[in-house]
C-alpha positions in Angstrom: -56.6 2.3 42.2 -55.5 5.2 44.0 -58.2 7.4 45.8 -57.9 11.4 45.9 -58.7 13.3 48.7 -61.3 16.8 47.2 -57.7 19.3 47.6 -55.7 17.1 45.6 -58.4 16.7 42.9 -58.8 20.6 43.2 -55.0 21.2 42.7 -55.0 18.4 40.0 -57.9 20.0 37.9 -56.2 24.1 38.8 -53.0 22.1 36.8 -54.3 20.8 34.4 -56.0 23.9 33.6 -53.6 26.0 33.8 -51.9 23.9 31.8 -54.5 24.2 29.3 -54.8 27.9 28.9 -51.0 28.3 28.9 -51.0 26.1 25.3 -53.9 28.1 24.0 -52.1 31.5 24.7 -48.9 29.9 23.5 -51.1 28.8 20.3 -52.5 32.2 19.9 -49.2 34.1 19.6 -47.9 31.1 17.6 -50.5 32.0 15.0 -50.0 35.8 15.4 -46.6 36.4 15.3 -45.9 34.0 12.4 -49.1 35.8 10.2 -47.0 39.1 10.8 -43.8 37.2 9.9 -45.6 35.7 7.2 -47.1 39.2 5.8 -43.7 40.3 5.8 -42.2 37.6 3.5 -44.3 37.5 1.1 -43.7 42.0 1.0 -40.3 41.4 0.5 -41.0 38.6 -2.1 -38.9 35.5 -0.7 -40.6 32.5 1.2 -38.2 32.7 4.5 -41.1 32.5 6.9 -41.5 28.9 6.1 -38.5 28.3 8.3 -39.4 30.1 12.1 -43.4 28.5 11.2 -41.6 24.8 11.6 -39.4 25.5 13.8 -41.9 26.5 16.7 -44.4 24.7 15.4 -42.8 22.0 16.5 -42.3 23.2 20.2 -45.6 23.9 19.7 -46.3 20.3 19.0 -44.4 18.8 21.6 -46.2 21.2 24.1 -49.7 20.2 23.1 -48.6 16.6 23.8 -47.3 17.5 27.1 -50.6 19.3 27.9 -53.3 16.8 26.0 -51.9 13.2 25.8 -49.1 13.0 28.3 -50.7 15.3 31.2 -50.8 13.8 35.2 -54.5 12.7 35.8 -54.6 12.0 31.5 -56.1 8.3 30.8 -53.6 7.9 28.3 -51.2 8.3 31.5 -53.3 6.4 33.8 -53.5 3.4 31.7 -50.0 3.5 30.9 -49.3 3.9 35.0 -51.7 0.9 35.3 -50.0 -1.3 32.8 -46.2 -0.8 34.4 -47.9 -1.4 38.1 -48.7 -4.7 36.3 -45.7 -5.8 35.1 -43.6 -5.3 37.9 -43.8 -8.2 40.9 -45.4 -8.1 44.4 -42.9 -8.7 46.0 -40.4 -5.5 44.2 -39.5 -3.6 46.5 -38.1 0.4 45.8 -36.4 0.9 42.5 -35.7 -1.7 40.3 -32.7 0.4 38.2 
C-alpha cells in the first residue's frame, strides 16, 4: 500500500472537498432553477418542465458519482486499484496495451 506524505494528504482532502461543495452548489441551483421552471409550467398549464428536470438531473447524477463513488482517495477506488494491482504479473513491466 502506498504511504502519503502530510501535503499530499492535505491536497488530497482540499480536492476532495472541493469537490464536494462544488456538487452541493451544483445540487442547490439544480433544485432552484428547475422549481422556478417548474412554477412556470404549471402557470402556463402544460407539463414541459418534466423535460430540462431529466435532462440535468442526469449530469447531476453522473457528477455525484464522480464526486462520491468514483473520487481519487474513494475506497470504492482504492479497492478497485488494489484488485487490478493484483491481477497484473510481477514481472509486467510499463503498459500492457
Amino acid at each position: 500500500m502506498q504511504q502519503h506524505t502530510d501535503l499530499q494528504l492535505d491536497q488530497l482532502a482540499r480536492r476532495r472537498a472541493k469537490a464536494k461543495l462544488g456538487f452541493f452548489f451544483h445540487a442547490s441551483l439544480y433544485v432552484a432553477v428547475n422549481f422556478g421552471l417548474i412554477a412556470l409550467s404549471l402557470y402556463n398549464g402544460r407539463a414541459w418542465a418534466i423535460f430540462p428536470l431529466l435532462g440535468w438531473g442526469i449530469g447531476l447524477l453522473f457528477h455525484g458519482l464522480s464526486v462520491w463513488v468514483f473520487a481519487p482517495g474513494n475506497d470504492l477506488m482504492e479497492r478497485m486499484v488494489r484488485r487490478e494491482r493484483a491481477k497484473l504479473p510481477a514481472s509486467t513491466r510499463g503498459e500492457p496495451w
